[in-house]
Backbone of each chain as ProteinMPNN parsed JSONL, in Angstrom:
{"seq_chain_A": "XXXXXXXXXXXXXXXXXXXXXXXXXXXXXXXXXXXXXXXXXXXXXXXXXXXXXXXXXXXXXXXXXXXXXXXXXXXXXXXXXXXXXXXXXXXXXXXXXXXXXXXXXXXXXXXX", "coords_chain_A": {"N_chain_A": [[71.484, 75.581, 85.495], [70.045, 77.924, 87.618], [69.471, 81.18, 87.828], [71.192, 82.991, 90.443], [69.876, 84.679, 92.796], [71.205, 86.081, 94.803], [71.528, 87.867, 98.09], [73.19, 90.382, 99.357], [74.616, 93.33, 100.694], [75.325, 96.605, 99.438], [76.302, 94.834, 96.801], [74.984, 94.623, 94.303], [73.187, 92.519, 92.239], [72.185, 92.053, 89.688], [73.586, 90.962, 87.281], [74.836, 87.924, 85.863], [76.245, 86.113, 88.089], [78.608, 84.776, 89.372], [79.964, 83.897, 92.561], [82.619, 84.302, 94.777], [83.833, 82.015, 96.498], [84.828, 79.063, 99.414], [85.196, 76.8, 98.074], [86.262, 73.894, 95.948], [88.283, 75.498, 92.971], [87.366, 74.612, 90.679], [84.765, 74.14, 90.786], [83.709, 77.083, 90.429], [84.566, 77.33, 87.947], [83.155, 75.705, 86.7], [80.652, 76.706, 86.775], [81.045, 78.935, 85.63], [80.85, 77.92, 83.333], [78.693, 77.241, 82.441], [76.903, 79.557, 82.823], [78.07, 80.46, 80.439], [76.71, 78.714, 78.56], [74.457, 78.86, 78.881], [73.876, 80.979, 77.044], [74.475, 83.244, 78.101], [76.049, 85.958, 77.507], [77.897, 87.739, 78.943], [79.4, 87.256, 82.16], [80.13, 87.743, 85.668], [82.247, 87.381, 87.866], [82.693, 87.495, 91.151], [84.459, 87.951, 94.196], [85.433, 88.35, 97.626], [87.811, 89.523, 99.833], [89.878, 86.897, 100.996], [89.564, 85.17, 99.321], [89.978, 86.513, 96.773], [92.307, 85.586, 95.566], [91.01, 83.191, 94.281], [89.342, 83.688, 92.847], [90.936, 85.135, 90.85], [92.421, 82.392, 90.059], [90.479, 81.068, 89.134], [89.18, 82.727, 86.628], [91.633, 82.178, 85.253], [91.993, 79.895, 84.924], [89.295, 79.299, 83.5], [89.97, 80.411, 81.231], [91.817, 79.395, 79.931], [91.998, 76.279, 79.677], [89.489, 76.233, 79.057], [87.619, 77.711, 77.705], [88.544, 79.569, 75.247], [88.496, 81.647, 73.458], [88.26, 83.754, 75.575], [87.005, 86.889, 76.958], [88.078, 89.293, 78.669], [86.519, 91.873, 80.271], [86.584, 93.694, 82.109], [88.123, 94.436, 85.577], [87.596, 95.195, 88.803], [88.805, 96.775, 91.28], [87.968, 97.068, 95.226], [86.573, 98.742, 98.274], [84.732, 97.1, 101.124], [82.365, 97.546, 103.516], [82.679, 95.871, 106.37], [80.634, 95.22, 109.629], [81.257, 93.83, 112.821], [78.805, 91.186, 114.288], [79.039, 91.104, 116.977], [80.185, 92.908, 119.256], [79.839, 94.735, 117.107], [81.955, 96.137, 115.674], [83.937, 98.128, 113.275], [85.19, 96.731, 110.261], [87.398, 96.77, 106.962], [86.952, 95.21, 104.135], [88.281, 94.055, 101.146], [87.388, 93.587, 97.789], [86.501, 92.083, 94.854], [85.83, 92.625, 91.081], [85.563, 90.762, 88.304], [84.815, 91.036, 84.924], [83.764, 89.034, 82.604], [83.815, 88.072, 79.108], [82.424, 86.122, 76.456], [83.826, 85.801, 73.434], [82.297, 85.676, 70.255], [81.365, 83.341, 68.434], [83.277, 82.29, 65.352], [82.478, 81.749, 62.046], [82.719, 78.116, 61.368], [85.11, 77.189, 58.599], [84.343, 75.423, 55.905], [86.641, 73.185, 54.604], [87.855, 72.24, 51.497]], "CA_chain_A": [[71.673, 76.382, 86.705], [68.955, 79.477, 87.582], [70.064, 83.065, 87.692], [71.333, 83.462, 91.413], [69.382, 85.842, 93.49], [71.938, 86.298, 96.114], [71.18, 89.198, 98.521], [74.112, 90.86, 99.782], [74.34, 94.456, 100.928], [76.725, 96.646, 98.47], [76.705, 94.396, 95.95], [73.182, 94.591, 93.618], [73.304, 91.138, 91.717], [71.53, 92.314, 88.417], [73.596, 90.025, 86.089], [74.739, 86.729, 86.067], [77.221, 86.461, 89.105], [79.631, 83.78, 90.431], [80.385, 84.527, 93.887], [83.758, 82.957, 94.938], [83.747, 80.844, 98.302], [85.728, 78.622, 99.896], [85.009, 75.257, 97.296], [87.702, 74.132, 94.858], [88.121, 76.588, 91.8], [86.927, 73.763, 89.349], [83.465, 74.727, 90.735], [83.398, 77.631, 89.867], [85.099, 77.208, 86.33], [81.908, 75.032, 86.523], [79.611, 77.82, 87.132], [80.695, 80.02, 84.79], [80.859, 77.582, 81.638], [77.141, 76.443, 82.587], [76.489, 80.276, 82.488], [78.087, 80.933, 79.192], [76.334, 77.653, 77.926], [73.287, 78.903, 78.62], [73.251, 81.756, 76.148], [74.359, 84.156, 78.735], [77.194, 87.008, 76.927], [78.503, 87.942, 80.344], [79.836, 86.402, 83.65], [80.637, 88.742, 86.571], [83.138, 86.557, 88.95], [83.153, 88.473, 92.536], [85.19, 87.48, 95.06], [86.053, 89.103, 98.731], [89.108, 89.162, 100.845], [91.434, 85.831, 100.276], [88.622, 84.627, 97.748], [90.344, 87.05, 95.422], [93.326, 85.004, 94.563], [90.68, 82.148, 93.913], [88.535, 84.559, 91.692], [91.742, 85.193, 89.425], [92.334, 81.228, 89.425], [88.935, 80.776, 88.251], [89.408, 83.057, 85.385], [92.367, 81.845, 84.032], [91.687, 78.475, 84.535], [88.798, 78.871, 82.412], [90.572, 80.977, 79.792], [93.28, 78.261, 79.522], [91.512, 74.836, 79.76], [88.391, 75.845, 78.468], [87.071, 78.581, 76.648], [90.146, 79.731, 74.507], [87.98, 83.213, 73.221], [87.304, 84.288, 76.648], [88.065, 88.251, 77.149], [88.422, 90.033, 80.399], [86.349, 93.018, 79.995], [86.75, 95.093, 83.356], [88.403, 94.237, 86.71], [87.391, 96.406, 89.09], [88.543, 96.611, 92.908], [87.08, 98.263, 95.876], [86.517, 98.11, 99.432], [83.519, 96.68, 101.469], [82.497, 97.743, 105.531], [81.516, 94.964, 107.619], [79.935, 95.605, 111.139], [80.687, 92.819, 113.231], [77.56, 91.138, 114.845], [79.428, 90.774, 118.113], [80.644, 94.09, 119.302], [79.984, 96.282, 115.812], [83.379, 97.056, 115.427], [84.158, 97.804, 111.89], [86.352, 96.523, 110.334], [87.159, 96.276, 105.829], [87.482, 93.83, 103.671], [88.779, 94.164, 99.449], [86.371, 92.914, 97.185], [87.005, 92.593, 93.614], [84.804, 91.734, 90.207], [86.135, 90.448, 86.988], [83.397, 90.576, 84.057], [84.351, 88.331, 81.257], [82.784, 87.554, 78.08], [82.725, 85.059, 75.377], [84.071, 86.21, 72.116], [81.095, 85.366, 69.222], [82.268, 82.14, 67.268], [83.133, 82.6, 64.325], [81.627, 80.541, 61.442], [83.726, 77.296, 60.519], [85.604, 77.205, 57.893], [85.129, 74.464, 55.622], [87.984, 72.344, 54.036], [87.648, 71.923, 49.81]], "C_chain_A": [[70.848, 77.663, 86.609], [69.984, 80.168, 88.448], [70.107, 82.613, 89.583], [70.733, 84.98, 92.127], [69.909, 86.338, 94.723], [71.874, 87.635, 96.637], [72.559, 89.494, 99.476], [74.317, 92.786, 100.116], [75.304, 95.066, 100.331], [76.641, 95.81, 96.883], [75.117, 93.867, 95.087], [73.867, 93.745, 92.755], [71.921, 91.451, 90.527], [72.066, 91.543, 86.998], [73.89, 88.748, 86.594], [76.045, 86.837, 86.87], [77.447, 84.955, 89.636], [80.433, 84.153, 91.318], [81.381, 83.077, 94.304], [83.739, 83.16, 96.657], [85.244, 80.605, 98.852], [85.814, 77.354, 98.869], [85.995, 75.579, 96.466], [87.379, 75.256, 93.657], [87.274, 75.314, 91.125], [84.962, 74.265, 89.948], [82.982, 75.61, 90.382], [83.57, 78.137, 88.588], [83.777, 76.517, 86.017], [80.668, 75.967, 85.866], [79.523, 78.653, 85.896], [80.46, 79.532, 83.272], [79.17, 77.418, 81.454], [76.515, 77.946, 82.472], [76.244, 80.746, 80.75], [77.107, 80.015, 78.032], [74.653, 77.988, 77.49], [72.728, 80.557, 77.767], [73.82, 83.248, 76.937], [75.93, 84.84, 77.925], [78.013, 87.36, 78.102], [78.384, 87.389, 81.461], [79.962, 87.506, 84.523], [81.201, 88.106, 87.641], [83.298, 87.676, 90.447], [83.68, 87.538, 93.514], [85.487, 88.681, 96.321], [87.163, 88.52, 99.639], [89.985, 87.713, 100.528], [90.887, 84.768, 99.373], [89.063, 84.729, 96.667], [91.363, 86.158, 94.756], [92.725, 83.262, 94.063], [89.823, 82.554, 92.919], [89.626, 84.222, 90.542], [91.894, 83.354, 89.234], [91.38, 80.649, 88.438], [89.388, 81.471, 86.817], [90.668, 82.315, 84.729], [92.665, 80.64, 84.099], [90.69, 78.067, 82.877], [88.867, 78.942, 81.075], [91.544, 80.064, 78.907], [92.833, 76.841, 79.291], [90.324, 74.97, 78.584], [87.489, 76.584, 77.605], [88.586, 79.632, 76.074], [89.933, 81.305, 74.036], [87.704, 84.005, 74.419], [87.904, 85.945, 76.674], [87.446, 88.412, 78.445], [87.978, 91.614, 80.075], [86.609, 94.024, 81.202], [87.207, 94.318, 84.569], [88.539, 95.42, 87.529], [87.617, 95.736, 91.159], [87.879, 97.072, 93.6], [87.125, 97.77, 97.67], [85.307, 97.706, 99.93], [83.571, 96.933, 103.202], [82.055, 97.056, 105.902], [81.557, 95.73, 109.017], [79.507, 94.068, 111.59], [79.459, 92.651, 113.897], [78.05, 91.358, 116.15], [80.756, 92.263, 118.527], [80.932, 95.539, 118.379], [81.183, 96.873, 115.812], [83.668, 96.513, 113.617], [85.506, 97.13, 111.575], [85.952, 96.718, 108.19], [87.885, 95.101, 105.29], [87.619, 94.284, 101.935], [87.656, 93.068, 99.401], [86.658, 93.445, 95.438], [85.396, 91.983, 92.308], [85.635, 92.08, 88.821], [84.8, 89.75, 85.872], [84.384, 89.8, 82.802], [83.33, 88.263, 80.413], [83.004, 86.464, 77.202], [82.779, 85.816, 74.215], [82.66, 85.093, 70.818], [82.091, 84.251, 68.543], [82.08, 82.078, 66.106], [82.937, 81.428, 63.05], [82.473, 79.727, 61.112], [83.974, 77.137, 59.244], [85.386, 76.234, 57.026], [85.875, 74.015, 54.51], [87.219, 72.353, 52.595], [88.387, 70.765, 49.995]], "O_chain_A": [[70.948, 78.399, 85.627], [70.841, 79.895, 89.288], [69.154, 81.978, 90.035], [71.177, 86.109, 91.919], [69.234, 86.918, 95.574], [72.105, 88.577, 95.878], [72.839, 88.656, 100.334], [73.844, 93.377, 99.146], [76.376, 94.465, 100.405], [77.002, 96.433, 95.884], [74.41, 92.896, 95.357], [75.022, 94.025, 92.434], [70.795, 90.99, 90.713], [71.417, 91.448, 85.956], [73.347, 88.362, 87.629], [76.929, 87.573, 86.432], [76.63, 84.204, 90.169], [81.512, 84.687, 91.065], [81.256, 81.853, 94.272], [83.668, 84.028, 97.527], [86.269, 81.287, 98.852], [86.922, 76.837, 99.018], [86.518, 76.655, 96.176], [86.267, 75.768, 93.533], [86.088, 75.502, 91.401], [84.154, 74.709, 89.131], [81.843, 75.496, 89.928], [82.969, 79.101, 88.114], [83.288, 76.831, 84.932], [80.03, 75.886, 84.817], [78.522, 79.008, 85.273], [80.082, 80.208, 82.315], [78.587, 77.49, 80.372], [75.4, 77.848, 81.96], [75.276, 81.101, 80.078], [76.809, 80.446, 76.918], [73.939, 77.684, 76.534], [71.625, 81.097, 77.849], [73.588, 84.313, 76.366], [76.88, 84.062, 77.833], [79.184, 87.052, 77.878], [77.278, 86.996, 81.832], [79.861, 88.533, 83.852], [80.51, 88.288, 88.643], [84.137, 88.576, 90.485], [83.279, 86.376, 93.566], [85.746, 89.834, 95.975], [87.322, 87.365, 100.035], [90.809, 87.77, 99.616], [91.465, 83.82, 98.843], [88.975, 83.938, 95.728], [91.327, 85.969, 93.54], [93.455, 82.358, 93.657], [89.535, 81.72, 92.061], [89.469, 83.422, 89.619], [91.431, 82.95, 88.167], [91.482, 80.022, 87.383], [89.918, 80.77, 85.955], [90.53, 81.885, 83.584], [93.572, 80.192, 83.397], [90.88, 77.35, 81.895], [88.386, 78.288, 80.149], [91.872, 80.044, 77.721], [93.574, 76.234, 78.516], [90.159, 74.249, 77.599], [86.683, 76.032, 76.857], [89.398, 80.235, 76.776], [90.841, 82.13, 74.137], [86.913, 84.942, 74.307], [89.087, 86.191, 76.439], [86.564, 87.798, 79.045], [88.793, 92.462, 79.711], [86.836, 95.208, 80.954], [86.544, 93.284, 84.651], [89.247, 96.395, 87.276], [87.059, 94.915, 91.887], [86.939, 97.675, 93.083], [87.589, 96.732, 98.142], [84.451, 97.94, 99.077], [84.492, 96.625, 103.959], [80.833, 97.173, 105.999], [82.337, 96.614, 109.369], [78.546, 93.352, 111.313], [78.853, 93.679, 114.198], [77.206, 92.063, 116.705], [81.894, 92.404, 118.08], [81.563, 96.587, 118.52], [81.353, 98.085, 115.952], [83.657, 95.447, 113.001], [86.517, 96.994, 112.264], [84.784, 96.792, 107.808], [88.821, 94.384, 105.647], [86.706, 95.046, 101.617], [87.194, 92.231, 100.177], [86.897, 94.549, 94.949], [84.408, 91.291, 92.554], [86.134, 93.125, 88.404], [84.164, 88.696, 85.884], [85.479, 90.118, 82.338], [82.148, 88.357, 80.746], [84.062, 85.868, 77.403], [81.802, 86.511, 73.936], [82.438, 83.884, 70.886], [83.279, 84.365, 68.241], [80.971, 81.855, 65.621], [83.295, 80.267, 63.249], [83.34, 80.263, 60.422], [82.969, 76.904, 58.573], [86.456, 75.627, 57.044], [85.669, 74.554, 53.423], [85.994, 72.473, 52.595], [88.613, 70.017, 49.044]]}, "seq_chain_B": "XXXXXXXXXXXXXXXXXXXXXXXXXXXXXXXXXXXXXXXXXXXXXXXXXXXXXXXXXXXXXXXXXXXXXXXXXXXXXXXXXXXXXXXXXXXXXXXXXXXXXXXXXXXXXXXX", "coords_chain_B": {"N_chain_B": [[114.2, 104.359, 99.232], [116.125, 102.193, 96.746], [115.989, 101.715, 93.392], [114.347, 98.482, 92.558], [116.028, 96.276, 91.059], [115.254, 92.968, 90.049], [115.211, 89.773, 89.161], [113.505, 88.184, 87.007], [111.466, 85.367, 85.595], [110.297, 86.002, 82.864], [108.771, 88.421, 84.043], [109.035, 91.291, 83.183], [111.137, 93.881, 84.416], [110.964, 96.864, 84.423], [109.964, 99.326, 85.184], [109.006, 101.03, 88.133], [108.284, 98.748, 90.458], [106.15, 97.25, 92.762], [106.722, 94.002, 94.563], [104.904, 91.495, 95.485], [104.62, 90.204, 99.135], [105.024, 87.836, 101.466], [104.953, 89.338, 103.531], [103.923, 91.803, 106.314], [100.935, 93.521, 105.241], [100.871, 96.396, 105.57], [103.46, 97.244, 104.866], [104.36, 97.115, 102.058], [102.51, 98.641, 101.317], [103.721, 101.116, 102.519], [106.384, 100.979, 100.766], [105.353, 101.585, 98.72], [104.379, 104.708, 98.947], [106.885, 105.284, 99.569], [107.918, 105.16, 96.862], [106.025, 106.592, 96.064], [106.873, 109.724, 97.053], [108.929, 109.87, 96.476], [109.062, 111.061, 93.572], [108.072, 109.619, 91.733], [105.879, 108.267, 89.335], [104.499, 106.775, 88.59], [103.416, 103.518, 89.896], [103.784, 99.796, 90.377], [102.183, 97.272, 91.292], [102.75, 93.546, 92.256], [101.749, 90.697, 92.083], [101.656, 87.198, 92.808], [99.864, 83.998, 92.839], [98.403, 82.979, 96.097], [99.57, 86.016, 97.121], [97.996, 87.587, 95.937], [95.56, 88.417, 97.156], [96.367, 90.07, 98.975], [98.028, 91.839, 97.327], [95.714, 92.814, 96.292], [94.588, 94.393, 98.768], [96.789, 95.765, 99.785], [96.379, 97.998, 97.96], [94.067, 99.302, 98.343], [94.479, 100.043, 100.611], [96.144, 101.534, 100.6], [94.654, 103.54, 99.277], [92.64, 104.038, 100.737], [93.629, 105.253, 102.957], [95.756, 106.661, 102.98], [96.191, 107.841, 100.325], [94.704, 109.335, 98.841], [94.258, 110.548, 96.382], [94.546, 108.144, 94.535], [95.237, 106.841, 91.682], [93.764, 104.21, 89.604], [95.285, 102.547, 87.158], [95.438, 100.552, 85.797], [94.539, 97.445, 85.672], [95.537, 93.875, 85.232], [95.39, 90.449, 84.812], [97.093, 86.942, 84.896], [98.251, 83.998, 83.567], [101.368, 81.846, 84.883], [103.949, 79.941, 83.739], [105.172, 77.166, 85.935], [108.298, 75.57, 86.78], [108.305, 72.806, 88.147], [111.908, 72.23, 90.567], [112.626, 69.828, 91.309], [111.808, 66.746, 90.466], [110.775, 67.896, 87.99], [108.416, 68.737, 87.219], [105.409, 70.62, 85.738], [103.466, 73.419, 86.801], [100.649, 75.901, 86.93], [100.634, 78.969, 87.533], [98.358, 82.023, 88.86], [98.858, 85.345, 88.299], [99.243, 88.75, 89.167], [98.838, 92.297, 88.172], [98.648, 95.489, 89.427], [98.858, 98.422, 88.304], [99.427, 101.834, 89.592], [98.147, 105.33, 89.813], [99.29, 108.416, 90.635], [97.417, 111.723, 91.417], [97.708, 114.427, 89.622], [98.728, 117.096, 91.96], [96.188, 119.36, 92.855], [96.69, 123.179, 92.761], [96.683, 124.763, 95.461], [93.72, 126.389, 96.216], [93.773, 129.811, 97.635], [92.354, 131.311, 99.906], [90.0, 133.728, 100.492]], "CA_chain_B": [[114.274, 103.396, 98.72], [116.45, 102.238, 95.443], [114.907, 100.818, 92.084], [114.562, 96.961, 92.331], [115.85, 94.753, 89.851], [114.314, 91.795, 90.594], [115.309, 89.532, 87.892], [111.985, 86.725, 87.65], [111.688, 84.744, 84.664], [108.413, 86.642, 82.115], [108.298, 89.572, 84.565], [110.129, 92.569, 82.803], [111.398, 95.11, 85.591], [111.368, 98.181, 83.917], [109.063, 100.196, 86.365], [108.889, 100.706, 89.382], [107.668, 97.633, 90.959], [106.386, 96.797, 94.396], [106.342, 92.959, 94.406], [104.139, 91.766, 97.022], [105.273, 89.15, 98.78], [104.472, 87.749, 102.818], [105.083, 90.237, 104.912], [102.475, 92.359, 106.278], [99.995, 94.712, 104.371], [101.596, 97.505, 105.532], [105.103, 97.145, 104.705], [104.187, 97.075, 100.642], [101.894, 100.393, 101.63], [104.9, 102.121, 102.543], [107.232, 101.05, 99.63], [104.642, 102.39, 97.445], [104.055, 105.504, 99.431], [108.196, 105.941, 99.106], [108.226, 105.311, 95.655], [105.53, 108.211, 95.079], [107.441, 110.427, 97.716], [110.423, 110.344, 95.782], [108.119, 111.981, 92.716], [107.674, 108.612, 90.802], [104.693, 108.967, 89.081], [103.319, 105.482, 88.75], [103.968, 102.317, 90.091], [103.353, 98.63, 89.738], [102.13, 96.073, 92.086], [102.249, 92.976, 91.343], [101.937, 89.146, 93.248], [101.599, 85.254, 92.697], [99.269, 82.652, 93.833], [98.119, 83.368, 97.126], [99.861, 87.266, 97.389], [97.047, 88.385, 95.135], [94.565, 89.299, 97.813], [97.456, 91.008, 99.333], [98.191, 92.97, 96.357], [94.074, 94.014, 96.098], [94.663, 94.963, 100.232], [97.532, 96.812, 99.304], [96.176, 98.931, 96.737], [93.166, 99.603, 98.8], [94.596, 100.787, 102.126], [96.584, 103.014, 100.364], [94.029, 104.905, 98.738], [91.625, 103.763, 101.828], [94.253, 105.91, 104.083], [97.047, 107.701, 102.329], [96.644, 108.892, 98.969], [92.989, 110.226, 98.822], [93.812, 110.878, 95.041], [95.149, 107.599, 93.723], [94.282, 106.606, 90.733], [94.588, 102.639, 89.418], [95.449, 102.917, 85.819], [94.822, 99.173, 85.085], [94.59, 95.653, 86.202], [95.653, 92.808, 84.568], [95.73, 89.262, 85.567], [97.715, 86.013, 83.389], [98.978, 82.589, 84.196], [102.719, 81.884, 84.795], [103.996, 78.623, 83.891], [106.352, 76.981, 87.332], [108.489, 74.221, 86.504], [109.483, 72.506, 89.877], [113.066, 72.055, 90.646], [112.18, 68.256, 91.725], [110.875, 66.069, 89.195], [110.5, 68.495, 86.885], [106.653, 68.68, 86.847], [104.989, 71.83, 85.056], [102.371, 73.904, 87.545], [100.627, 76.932, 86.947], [100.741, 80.204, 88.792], [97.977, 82.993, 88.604], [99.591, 87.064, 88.666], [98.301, 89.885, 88.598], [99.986, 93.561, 88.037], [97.893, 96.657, 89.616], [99.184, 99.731, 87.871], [98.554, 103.023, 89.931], [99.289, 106.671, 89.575], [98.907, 109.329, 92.088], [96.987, 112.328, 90.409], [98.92, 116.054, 90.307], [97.807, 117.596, 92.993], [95.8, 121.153, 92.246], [96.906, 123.949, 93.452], [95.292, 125.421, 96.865], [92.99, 128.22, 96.867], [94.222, 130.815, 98.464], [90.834, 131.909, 101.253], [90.387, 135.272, 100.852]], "C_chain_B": [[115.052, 103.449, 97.18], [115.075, 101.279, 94.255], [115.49, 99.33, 92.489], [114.952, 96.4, 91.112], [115.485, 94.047, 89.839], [114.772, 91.266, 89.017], [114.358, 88.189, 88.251], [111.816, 86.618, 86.114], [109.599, 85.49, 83.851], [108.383, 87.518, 82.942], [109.484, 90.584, 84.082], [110.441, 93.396, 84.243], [111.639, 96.341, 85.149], [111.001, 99.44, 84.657], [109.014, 100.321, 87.319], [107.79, 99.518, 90.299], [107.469, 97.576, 92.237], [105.602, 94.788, 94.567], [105.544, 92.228, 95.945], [104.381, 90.109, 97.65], [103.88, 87.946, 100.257], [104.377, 88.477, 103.768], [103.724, 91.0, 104.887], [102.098, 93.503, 105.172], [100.661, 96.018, 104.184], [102.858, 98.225, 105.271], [104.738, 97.489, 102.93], [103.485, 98.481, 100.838], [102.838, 101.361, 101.686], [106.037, 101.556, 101.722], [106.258, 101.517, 98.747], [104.653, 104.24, 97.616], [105.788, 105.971, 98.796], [108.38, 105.977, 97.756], [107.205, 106.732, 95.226], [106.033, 109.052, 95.392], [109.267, 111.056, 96.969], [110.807, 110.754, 94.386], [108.066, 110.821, 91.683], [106.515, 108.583, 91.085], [103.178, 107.652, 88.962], [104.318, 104.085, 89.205], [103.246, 100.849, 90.31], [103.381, 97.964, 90.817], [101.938, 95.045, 91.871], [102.189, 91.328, 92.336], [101.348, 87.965, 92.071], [100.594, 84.664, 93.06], [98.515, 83.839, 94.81], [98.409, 85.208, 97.757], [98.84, 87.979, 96.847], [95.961, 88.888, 95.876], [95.281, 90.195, 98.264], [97.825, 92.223, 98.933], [96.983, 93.899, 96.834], [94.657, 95.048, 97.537], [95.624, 96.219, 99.885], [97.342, 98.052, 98.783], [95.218, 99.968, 97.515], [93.402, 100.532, 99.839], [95.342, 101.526, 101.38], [95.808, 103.899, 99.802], [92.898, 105.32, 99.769], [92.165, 105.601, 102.785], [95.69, 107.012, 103.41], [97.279, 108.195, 101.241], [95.144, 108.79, 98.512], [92.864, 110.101, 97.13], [94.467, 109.65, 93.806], [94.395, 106.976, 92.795], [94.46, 104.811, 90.293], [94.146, 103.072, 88.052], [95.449, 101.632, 85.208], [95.538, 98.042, 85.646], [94.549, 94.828, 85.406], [96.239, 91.744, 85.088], [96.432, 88.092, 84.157], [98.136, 84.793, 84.598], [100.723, 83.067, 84.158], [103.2, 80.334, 84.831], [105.606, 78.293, 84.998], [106.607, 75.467, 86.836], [109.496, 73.213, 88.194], [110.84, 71.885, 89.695], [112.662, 70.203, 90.564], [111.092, 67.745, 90.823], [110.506, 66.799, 88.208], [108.905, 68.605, 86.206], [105.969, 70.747, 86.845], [103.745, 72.458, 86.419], [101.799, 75.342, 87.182], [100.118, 77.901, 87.389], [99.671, 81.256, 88.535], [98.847, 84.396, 88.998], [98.892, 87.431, 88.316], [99.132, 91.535, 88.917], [98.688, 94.557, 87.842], [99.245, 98.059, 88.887], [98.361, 101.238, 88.425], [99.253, 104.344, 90.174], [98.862, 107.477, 90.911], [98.67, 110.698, 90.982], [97.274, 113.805, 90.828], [97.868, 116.466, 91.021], [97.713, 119.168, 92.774], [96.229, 121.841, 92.883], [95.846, 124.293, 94.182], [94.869, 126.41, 96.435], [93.281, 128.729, 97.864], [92.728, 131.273, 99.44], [91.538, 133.232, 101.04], [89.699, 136.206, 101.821]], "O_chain_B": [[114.82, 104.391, 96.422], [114.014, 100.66, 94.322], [116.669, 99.037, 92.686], [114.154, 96.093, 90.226], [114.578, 94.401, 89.086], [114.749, 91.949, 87.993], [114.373, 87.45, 89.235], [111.988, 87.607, 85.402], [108.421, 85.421, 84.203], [107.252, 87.899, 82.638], [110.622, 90.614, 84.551], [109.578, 93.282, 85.114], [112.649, 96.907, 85.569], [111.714, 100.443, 84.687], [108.922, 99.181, 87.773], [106.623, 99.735, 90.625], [108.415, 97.803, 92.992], [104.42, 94.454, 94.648], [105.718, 92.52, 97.128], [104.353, 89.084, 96.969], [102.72, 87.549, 100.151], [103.738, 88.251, 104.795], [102.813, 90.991, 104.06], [102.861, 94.16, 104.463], [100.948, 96.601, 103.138], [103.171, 99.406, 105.418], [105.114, 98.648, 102.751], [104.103, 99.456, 100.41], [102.802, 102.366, 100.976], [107.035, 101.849, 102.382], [106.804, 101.951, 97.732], [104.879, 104.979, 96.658], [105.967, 106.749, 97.859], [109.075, 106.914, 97.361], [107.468, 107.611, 94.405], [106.125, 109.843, 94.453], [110.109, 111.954, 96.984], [111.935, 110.86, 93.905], [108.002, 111.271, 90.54], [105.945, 108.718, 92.168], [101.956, 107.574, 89.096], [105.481, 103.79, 88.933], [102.02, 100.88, 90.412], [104.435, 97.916, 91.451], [100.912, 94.916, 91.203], [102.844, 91.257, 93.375], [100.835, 88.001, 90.952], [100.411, 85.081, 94.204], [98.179, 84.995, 94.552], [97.679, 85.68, 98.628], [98.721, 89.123, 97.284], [95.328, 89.806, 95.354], [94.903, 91.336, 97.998], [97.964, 93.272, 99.562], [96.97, 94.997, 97.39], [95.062, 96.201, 97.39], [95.259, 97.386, 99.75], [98.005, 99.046, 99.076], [95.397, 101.184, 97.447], [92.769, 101.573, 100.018], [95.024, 102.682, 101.657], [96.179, 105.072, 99.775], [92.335, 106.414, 99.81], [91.497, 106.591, 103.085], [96.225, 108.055, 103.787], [98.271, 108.876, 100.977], [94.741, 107.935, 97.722], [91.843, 109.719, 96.558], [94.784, 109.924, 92.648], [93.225, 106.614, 92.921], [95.422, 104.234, 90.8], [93.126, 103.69, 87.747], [95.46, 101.629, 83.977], [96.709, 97.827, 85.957], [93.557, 94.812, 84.677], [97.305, 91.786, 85.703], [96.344, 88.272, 82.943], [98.256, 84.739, 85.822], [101.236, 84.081, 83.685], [102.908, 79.589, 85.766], [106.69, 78.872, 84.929], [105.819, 74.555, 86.587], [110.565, 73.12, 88.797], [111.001, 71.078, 88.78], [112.473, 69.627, 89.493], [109.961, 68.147, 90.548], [109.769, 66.229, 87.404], [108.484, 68.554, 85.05], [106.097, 71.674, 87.645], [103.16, 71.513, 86.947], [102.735, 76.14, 87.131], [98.941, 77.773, 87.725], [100.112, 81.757, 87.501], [99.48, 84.396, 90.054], [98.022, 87.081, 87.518], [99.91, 91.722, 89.852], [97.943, 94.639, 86.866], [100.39, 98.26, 89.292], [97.288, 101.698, 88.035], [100.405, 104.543, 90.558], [98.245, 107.108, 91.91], [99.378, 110.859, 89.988], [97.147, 114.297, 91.949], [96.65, 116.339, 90.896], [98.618, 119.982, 92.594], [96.363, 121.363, 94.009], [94.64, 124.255, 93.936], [95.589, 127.388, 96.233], [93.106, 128.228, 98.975], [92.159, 131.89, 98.54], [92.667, 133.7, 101.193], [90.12, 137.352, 101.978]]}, "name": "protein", "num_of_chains": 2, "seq": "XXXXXXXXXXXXXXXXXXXXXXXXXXXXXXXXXXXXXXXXXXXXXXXXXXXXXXXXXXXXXXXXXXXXXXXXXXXXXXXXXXXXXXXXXXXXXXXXXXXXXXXXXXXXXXXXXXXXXXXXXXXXXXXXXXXXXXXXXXXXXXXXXXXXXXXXXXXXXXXXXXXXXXXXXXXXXXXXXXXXXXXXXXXXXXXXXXXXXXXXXXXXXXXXXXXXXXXXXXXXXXXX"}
């Protein structure tokens, strides 16, 4: 999977970013293992408005199923201004980002 | 408003809690607002599943609109394991518990 260049206004996309949708979570549990897989130390999961309670699924799906070291380095809320197209009336929307990392694996042990 | 007990199976109640549930946005805004009003100094929001954008909303419009100086003193998200009444089949729940203070407020300058 290549680095996402998603352009969004507010939100500068400088690391590796899984932007949560509407698709099942397992996609983006997808997303982020195929990040960590590829060498990458950090994830940055963003999610807006009723995304968010599919953001946190994501994380602790993947913490629980599938990467067992995962830490939760910063969750950070905030708000965001849209301007509809159709009468510019503002309105906001919550927008959150949860950076995770992969804990370094530590060397196996082996058995005598 | 009194202190909640809320007795919920893995959620301690020791704090002031504002559990977030269905009702609207604004209803959880103003149990928070009363809990700082009545000089409690921090308090805990916290939701389930689907309440979790709710919560973020929550958190937001109150500092969006009514407490200019609030502070969030930490976010943390976890699974919760749900065992259904019927058939007895295991499911599990994302939470998440906003912790936020309201920050002493300086004294005015006097204009001279």
């Amino acid at each position: 999977m290549a680095k996402k260049e998603t352009k969004r206004e507010g939100i500068p996309q400088t690391e590796n970013t899984v932007l949560i949708g509407r698709k099942p979570v397992m996609n983006y549990v997808t997303a982020c293992i195929t990040f960590f897989n590829s060498n990458e130390k950090q994830v940055t999961v963003k999610a807006r408005g009723r995304a968010i309670c599919r953001a946190v699924d994501t994380v602790e799906l993947l913490r629980r199923a599938f990467i067992k070291d995962l830490e939760i380095q910063n969750i950070a809320i905030s708000t965001e201004e849209l301007v509809r197209v159709e009468g510019g009336q503002k309105s906001n929307i919550s927008t959150m980002e949860i950076t995770i990392t992969k804990a370094e694996p530590k060397q196996p042990q082996e058995e005598e």
